[in-house]
C-alpha positions as CSV (number, residue, x, y, z in Angstrom):
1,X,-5.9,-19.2,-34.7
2,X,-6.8,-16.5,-37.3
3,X,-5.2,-14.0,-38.4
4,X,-7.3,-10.8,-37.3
5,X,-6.8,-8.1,-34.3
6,X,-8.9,-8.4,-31.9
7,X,-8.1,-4.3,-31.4
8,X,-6.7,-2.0,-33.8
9,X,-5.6,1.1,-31.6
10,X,-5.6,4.8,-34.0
11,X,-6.6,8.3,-34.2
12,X,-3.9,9.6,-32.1
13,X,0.2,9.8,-32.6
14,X,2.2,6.2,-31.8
15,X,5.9,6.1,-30.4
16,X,7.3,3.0,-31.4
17,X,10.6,3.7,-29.8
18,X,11.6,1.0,-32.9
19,X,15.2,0.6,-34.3
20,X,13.9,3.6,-37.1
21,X,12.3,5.4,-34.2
22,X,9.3,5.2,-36.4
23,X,5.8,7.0,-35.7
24,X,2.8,5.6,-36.9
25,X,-1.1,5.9,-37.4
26,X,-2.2,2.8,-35.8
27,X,-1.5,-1.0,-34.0
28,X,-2.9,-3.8,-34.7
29,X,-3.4,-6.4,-31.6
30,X,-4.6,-10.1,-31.1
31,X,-4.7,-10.6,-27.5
32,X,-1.6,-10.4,-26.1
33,X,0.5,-9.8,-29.0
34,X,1.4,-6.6,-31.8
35,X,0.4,-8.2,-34.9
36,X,1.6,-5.0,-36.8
37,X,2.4,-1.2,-37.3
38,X,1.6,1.2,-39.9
39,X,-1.2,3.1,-41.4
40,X,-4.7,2.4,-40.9
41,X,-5.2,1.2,-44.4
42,X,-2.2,-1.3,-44.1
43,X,-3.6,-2.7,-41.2
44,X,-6.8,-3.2,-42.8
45,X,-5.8,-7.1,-43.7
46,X,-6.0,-7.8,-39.9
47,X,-9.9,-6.4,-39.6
48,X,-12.5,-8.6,-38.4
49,X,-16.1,-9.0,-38.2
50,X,-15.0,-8.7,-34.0
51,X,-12.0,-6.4,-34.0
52,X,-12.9,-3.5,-32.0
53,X,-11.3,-0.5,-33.8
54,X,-10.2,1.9,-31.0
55,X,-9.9,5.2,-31.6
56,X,-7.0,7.2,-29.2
57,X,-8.6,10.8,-29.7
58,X,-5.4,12.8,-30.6
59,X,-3.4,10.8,-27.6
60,X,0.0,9.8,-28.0
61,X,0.8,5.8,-27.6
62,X,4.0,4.4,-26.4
63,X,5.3,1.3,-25.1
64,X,4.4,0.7,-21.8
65,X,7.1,1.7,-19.3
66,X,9.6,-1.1,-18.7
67,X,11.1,-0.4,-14.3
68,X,14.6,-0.9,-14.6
69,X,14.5,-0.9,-11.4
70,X,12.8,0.1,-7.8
71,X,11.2,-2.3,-5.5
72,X,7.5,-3.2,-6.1
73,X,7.2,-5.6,-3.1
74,X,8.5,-3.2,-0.9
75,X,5.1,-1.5,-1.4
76,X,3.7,-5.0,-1.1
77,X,5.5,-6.0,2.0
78,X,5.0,-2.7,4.2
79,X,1.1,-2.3,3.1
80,X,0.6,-2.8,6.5
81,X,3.0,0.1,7.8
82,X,2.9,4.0,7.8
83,X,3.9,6.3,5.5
84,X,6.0,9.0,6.8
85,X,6.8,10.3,3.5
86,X,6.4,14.2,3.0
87,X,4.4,12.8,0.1
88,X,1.9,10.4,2.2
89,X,-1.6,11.7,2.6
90,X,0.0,13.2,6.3
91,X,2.8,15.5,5.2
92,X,5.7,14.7,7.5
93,X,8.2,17.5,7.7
94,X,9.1,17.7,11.7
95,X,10.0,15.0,14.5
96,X,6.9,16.1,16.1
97,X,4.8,15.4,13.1
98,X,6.0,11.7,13.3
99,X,5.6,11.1,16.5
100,X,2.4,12.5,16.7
101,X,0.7,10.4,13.2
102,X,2.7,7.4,14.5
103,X,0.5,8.0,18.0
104,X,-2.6,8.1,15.7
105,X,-1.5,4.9,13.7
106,X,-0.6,2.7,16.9
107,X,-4.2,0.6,15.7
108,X,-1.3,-0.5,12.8
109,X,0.6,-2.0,15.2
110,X,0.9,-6.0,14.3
111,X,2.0,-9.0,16.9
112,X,3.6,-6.3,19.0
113,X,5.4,-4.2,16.6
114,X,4.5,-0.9,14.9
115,X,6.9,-0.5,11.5
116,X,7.3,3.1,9.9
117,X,8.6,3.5,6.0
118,X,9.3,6.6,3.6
119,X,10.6,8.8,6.7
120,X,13.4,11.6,5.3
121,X,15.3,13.3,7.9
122,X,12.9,15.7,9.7
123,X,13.1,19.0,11.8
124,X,13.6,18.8,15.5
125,X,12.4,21.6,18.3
126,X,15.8,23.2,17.8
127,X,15.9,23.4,14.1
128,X,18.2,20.8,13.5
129,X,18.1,18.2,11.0
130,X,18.2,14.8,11.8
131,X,16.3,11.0,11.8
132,X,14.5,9.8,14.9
133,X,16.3,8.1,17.1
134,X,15.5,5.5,20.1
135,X,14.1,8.3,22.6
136,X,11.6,9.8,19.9
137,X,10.3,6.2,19.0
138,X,10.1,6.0,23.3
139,X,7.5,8.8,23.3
140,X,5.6,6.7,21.1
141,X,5.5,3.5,22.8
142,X,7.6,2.1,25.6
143,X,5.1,-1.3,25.0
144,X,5.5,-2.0,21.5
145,X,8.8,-2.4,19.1
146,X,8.8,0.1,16.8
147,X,11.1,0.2,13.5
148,X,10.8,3.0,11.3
149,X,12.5,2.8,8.0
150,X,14.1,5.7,6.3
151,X,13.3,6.7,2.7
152,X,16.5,5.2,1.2
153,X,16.7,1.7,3.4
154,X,20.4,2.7,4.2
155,X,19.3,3.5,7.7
156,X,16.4,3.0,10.1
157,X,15.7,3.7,13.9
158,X,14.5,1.5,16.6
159,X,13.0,2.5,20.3
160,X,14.2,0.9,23.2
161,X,12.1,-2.7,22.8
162,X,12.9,-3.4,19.4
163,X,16.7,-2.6,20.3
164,X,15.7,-5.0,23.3
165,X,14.2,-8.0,21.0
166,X,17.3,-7.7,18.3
167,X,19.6,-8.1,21.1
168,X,21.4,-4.3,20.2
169,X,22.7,-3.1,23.1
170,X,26.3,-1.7,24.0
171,X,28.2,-4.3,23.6
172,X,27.3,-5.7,20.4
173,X,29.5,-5.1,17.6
174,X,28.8,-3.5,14.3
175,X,28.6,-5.7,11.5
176,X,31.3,-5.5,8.7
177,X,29.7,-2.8,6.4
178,X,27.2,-1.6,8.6
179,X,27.4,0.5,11.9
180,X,24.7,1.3,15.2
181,X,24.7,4.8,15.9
182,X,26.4,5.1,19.5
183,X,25.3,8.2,22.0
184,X,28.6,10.9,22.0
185,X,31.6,9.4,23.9
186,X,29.7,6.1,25.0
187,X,29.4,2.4,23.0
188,X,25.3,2.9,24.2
189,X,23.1,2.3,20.8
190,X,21.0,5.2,19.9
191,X,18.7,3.3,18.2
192,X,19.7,4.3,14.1
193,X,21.3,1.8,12.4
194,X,23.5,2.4,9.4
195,X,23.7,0.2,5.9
196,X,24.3,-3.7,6.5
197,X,22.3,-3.1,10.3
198,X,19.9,-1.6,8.8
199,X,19.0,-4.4,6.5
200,X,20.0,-7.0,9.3
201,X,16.6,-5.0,10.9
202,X,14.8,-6.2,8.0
203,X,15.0,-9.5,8.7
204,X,14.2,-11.6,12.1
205,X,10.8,-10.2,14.0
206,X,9.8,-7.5,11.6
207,X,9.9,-9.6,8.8
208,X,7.3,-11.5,10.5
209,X,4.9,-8.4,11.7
210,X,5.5,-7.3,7.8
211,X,3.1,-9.7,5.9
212,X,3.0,-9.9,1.9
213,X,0.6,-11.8,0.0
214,X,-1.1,-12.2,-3.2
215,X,-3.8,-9.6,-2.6
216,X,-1.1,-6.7,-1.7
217,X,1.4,-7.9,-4.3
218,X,-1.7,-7.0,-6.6
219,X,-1.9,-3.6,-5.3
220,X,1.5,-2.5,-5.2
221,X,1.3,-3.7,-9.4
222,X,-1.7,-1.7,-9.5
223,X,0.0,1.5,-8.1
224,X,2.5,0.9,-11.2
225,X,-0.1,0.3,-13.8
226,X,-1.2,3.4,-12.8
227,X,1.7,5.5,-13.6
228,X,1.9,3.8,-17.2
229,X,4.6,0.6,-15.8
230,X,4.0,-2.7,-17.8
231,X,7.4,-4.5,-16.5
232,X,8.0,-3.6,-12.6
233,X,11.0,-4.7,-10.3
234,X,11.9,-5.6,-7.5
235,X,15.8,-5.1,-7.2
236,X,15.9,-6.8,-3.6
237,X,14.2,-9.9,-4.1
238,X,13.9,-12.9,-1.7
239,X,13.5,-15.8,-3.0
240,X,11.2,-16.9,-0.3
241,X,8.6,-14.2,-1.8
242,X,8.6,-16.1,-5.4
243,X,5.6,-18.2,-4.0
244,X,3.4,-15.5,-3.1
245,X,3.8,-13.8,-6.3
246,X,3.3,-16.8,-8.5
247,X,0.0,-17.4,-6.7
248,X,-0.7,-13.6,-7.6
249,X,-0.5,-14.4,-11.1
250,X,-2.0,-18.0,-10.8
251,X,-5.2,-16.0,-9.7
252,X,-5.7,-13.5,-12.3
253,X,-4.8,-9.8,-9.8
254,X,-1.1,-9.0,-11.2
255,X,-1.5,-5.7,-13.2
256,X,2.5,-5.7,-13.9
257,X,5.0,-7.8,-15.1
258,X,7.7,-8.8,-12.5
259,X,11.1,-8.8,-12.8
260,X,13.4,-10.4,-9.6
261,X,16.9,-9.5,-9.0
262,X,17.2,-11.4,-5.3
263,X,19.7,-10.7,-3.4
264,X,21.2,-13.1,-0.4
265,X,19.7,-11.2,2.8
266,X,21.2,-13.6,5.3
267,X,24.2,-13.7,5.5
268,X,24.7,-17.0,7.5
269,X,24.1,-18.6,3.8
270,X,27.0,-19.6,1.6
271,X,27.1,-17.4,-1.3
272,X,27.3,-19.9,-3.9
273,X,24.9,-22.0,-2.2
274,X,22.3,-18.7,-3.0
275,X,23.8,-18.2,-6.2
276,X,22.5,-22.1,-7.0
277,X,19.5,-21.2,-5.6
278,X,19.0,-17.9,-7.5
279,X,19.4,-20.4,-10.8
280,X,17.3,-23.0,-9.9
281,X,14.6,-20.6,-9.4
282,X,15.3,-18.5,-12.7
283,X,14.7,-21.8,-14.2
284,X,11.8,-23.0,-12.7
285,X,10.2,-19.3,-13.7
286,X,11.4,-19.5,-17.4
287,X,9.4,-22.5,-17.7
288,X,6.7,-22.2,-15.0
289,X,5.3,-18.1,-15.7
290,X,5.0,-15.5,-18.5
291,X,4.6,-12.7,-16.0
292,X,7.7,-13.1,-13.3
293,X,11.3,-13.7,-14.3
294,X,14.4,-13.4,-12.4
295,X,16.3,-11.3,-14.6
296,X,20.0,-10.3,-12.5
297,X,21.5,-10.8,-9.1
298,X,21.5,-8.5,-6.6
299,X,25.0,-7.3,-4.8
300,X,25.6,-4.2,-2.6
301,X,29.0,-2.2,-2.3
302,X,28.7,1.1,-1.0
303,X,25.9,3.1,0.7
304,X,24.4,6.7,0.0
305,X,25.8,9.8,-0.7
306,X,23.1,12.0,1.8
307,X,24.1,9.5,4.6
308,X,28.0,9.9,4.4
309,X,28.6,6.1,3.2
310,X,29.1,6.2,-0.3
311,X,32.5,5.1,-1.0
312,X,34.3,8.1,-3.1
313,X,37.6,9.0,-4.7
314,X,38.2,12.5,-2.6
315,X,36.3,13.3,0.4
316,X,32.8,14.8,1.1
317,X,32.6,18.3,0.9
318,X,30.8,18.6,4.3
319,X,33.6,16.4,5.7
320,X,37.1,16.6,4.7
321,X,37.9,13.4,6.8
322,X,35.6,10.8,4.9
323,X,35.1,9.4,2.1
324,X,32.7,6.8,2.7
325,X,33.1,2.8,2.5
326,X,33.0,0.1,0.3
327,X,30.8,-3.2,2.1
328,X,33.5,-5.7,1.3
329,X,36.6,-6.7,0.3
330,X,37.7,-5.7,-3.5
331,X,38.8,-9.8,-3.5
332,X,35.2,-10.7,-1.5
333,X,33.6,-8.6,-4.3
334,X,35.3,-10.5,-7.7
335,X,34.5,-13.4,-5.9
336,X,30.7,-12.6,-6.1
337,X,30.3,-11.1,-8.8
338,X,32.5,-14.3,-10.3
339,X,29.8,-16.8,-8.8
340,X,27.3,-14.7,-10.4
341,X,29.3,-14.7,-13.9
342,X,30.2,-18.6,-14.0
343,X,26.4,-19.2,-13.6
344,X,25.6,-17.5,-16.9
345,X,24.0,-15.0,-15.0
346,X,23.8,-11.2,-15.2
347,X,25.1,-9.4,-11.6
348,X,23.3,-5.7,-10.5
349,X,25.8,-3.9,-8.0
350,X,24.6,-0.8,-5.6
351,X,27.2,1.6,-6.4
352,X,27.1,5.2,-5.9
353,X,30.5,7.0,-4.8
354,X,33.1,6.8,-8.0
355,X,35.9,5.1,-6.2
356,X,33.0,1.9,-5.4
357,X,32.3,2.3,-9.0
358,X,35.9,1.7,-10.0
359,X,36.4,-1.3,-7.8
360,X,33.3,-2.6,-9.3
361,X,34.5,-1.9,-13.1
362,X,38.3,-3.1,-12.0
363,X,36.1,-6.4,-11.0
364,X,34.2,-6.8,-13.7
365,X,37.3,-6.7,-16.3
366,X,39.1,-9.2,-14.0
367,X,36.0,-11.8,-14.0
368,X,35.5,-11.8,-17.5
369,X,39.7,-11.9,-18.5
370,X,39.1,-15.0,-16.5
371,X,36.1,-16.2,-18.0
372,X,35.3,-14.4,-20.8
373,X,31.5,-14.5,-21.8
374,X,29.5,-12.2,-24.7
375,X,26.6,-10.4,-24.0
376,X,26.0,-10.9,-20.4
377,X,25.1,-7.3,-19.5
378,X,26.3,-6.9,-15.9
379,X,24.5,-3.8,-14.6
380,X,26.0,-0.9,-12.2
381,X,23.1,0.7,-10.3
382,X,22.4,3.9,-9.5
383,X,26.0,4.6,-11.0
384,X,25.5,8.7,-9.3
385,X,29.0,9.7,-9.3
386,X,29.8,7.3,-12.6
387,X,33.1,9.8,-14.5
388,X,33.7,10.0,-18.8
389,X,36.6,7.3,-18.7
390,X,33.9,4.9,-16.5
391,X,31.9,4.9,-19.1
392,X,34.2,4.3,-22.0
393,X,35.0,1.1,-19.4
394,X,31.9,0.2,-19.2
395,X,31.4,0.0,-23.0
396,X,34.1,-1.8,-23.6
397,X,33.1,-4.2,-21.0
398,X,29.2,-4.5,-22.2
399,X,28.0,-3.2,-18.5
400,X,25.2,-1.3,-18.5
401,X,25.0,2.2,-16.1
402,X,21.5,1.8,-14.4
403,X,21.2,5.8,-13.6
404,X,19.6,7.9,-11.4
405,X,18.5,11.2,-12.3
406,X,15.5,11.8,-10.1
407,X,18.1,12.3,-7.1
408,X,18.8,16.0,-9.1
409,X,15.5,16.6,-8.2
410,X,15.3,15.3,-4.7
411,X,18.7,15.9,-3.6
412,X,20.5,18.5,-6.0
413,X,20.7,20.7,-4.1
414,X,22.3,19.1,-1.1
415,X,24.5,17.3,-3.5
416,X,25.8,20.8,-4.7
417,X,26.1,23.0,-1.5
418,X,26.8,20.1,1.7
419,X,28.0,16.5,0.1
420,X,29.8,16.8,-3.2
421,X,30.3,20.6,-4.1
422,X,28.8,22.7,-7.3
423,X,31.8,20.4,-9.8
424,X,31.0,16.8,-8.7
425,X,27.6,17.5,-8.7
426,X,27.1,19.1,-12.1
427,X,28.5,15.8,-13.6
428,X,25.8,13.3,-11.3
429,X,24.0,11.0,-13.9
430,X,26.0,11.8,-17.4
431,X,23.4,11.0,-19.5
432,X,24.3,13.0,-22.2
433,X,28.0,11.4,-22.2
434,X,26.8,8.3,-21.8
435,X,24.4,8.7,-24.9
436,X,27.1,10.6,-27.3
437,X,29.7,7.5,-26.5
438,X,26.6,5.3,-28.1
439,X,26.4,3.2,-24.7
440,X,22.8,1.6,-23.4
441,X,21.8,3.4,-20.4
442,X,18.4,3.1,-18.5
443,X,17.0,5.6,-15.9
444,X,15.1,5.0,-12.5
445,X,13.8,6.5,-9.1
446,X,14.5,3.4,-7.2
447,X,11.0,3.9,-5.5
448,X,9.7,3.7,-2.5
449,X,13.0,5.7,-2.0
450,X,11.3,8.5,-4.6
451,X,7.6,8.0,-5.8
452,X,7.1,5.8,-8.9
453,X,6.8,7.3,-11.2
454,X,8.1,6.8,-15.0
455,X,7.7,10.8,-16.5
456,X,9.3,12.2,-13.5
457,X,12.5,10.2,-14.4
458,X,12.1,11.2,-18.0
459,X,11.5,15.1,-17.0
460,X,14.2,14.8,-14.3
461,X,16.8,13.5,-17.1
462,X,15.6,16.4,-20.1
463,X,15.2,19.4,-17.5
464,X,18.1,18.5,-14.6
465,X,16.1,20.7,-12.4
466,X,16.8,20.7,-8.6
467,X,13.7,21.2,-5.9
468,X,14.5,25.2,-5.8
469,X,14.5,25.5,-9.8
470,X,18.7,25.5,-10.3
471,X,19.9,23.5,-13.2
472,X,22.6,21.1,-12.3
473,X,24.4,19.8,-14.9
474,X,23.3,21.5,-18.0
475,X,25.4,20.1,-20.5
476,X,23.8,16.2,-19.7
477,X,20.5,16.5,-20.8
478,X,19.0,14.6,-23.3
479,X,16.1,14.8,-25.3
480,X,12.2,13.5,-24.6
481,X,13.2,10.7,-27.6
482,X,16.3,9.8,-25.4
483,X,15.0,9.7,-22.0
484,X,11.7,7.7,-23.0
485,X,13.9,5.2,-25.0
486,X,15.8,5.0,-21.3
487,X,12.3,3.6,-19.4
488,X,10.8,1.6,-22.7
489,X,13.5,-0.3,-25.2
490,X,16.4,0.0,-23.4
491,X,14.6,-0.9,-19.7
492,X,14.1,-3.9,-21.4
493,X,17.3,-4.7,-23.1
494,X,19.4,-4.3,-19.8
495,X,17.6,-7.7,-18.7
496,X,18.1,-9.1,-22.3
497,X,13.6,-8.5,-23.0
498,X,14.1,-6.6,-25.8
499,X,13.3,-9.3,-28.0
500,X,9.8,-9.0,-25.8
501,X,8.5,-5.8,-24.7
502,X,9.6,-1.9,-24.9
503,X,8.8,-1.1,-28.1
504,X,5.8,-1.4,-30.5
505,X,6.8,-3.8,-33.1
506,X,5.4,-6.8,-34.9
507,X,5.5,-10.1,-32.6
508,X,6.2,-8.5,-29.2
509,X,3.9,-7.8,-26.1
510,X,0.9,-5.6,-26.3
511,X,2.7,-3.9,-23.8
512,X,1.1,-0.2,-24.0
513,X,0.5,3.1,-22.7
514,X,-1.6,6.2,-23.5
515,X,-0.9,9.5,-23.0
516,X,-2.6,12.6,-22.8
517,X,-0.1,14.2,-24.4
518,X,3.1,14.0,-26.9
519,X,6.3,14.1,-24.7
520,X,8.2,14.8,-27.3
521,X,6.1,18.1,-28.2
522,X,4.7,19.6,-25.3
523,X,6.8,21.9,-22.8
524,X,10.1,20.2,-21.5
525,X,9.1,21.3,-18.0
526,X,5.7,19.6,-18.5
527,X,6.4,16.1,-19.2
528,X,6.3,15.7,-15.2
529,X,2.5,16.6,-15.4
530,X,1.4,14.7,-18.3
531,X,-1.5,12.3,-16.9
532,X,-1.3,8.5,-18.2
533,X,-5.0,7.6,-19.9
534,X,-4.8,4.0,-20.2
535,X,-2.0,1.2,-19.2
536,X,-2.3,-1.9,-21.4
537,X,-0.2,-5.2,-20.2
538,X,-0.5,-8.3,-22.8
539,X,-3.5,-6.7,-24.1
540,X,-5.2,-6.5,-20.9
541,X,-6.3,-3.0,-19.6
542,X,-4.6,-2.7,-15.9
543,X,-5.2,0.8,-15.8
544,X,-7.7,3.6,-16.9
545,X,-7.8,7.2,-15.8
546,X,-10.9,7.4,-13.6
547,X,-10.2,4.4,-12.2
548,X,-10.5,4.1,-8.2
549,X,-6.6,3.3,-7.1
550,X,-6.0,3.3,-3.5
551,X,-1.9,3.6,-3.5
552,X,-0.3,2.0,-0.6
């Protein structure tokens, strides 16, 4: 193989996001990998009679965005459902509005059942707040099931038939860590269905009304190509799925890198029979792809924070008299995370509320004074409500806080004046702790549950702006430098990839992206705004603004 670039990108400002933090002039590529970094007339060794010098225009280059985590098949798998988001091409903002689109979209329906995804609490005729519930979904259809999802997949709704056809009525029980929504003074199911029920719904006959294949895997990766994504995740994978996304890449259409953290969605399986599983299949993909990995395993402890069921230390300010709940035991919990450990094997928990974050710490020290293993990198999630000395824990145990910034945005204000109160909710998402006390820490918006979208998370963490323009937590912002290392270099070290992609280096990935602009020099409040040029995975351009995209 010779020696010379097939591209040499320049003309423009690179952002290496390298140990030295180092800008350069230009990057020199051979097909899918950085052969080196510098100025154009170092780089004039790797120019060939065929290397096609590219010139960047004054745009800025960077990595390409490594996911640390959302849920790109989620996109995949309800391609055929509709969007109820306030966001979706038919803003949603009342229960009338839903009821009336999902009237228009009964032609969705699919072997009987029409499913519903990205729906917020909406507005009802008496001004109330509130998610549908089983009579709403009734005045859609009395015929066909109907399932709507809500935006954070901690709760969803069901009409009368699809209560019928999962056997819900009022004398089934709730499962342990989950709850159906009973009618006031009766055990009669209303039709929403809280945490583990709600995922239950996921499974059974809407999974099979739900259809993924290779073609809408494709376009859920070209959705993230689009918003500058080079590594996407899926951070509730079943493993049943892996075929479907191998045959995507065996033909050609992914525009992403996937990474899979499954996680055991039925729970008549023993869990160390899945955690076997889970291994064999990270095996097979180490040896058997270049583009999907399984990367961490998936565990659940406490719900959401808008939905009451986020396990904290003191109660909700909106409710004196709850604090929320973990999803198991604190023993059922080491012994996961423990199956997950002994297998070599990094664990990602859901944990929101601080007290679920605690037990999960508490777990994490006891499973390694066990077994003590270097460099594993289990991962907390979300980490909302994560405190100073939970950090300095999590340092000293090597976890990494996955956090979630974006909710200041979406929910901030909520947080502030009805769930947490204006002091718990200044200190949501410490970045600025986190970085000071020199520990890794990546950023997310766990989408569908917020739009993908890589710059929001980094404007989200630098400006800490809620939706009516209030700073929340002033005093944990970071920088443009810091956020972006959150979604490139250290994206990829919390799945131990930083030896392969998130930063522009000699010998890794021609993973890349182009901006229009510098984020580190244009207006803080801008960097939400700034429109992604060009998305290059392994040298291959996935994305190029102009480009038709039809997002899911």
């Amino acid at each position: 193989m010779s020696n010379y670039a097939t591209h040499i990108y320049y003309g423009g400002t690179i952002l290496t996001m390298n140990p030295y933090d180092e800008t350069v002039q230009a990057v020199a590529i051979q097909n899918d990998k950085i052969l080196g970094i510098g100025d154009l007339d170092t780089l004039e060794v790797f120019k060939g009679r065929d290397t096609k010098m590219v010139k960047i225009e004054g745009k800025t280059m960077l990595p390409g965005f490594y996911d640390p985590h959302s849920h790109v098949l989620y996109y995949a798998w309800f391609s055929n459902a509709v969007d109820l988001s306030p966001t979706s091409q038919r803003p949603v903002d009342t229960i009338e509005d839903c009821i009336r689109i999902l009237k228009e979209q009964i032609n969705m329906q699919k072997d009987g059942w029409l499913n519903g995804w990205n729906c917020y609490d909406l507005l009802d005729s008496q001004g109330n707040t509130r998610f549908l519930n089983r009579e709403d979904l009734d005045r859609v259809s009395k015929d066909l099931c109907i399932v709507i999802q809500h935006e954070s997949f901690h709760k969803c709704a069901m009409n009368c038939k699809a209560l019928e056809a999962y056997g819900i009525h009022s004398g089934t029980p709730d499962l342990t860590g989950g709850t159906y929504e009973r009618y006031s003074g009766t055990n009669e199911p209303n039709g929403i269905l809280y945490e583990a029920c709600a995922r239950q719904a996921l499974l059974g006959p809407v999974a099979e009304s739900l259809k993924i294949t290779p073609e809408t895997v494709a376009e859920a990766t070209g959705l993230y190509a689009s918003k500058g994504i080079t590594t996407a995740n899926e951070g509730v994978a079943d493993l049943d799925k892996i075929p479907i996304v191998l045959e995507a890449e065996r033909q050609g259409i992914l525009k992403t890198r996937i990474t899979l953290t499954p996680r055991l969605l039925d729970e008549t399986i023993k869990f160390s029979d899945f955690v076997k599983e889970v291994r064999d299949a990270k095996e097979m993909l180490s040896r058997e792809s270049r583009e999907v990995q399984i990367t961490a395993v998936k565990l659940m402890y406490d719900g959401s924070v808008q939905l009451g069921t986020a396990y904290l230390q003191e109660p909700y300010y909106n409710d004196s008299k709850n604090r929320g709940y973990p999803e198991c035991s604190f023993d059922e919990l080491v012994d996961r995370i423990s199956a997950i450990h002994n297998e070599g094997m990094a664990c990602q928990v859901h944990c929101i509320g601080d007290a679920a974050i605690s037990d999960i710490l508490n777990a994490i020290a006891a499973v390694q004074q066990k077994k003590p293993m270097d460099d594993i990198r289990h991962i907390l999630i979300h980490a909302l409500m994560i405190h100073e000395e939970q950090l300095e824990q999590a340092k000293q145990l090597g976890v990494i806080p996955a956090l979630y910034p974006t909710h200041i945005y979406y929910y901030g204000d909520k947080h502030r004046d009805v769930y947490l109160g204006e002091e718990r909710a200044e200190k949501i998402s410490p970045l600025n702790t986190a970085w000071k006390r020199g520990l890794p820490f990546t950023i997310h918006d766990d989408a569908p549950s917020f739009p993908i979208n890589p710059l929001m998370n980094v404007h989200c963490a630098v400006n800490r702006l809620t939706k009516s323009g209030a700073v929340l937590g002033e005093g944990e912002r970071i920088s443009p430098l810091e956020a972006l290392k959150a979604v490139t270099i250290c994206g990829a070290y919390q799945y131990h990839e930083e030896h392969i992609t998130g930063s522009i280096e000699a010998g890794k990935r021609a993973d890349l992206v182009i901006l229009e602009e510098n984020p580190l020099t244009c207006d803080p409040a801008h960097i939400k705004d700034i429109v992604i040029y060009q998305t290059i995975n392994g040298g291959e351009v996935t994305y190029q603004k102009g480009d038709e995209h039809n997002e899911i």
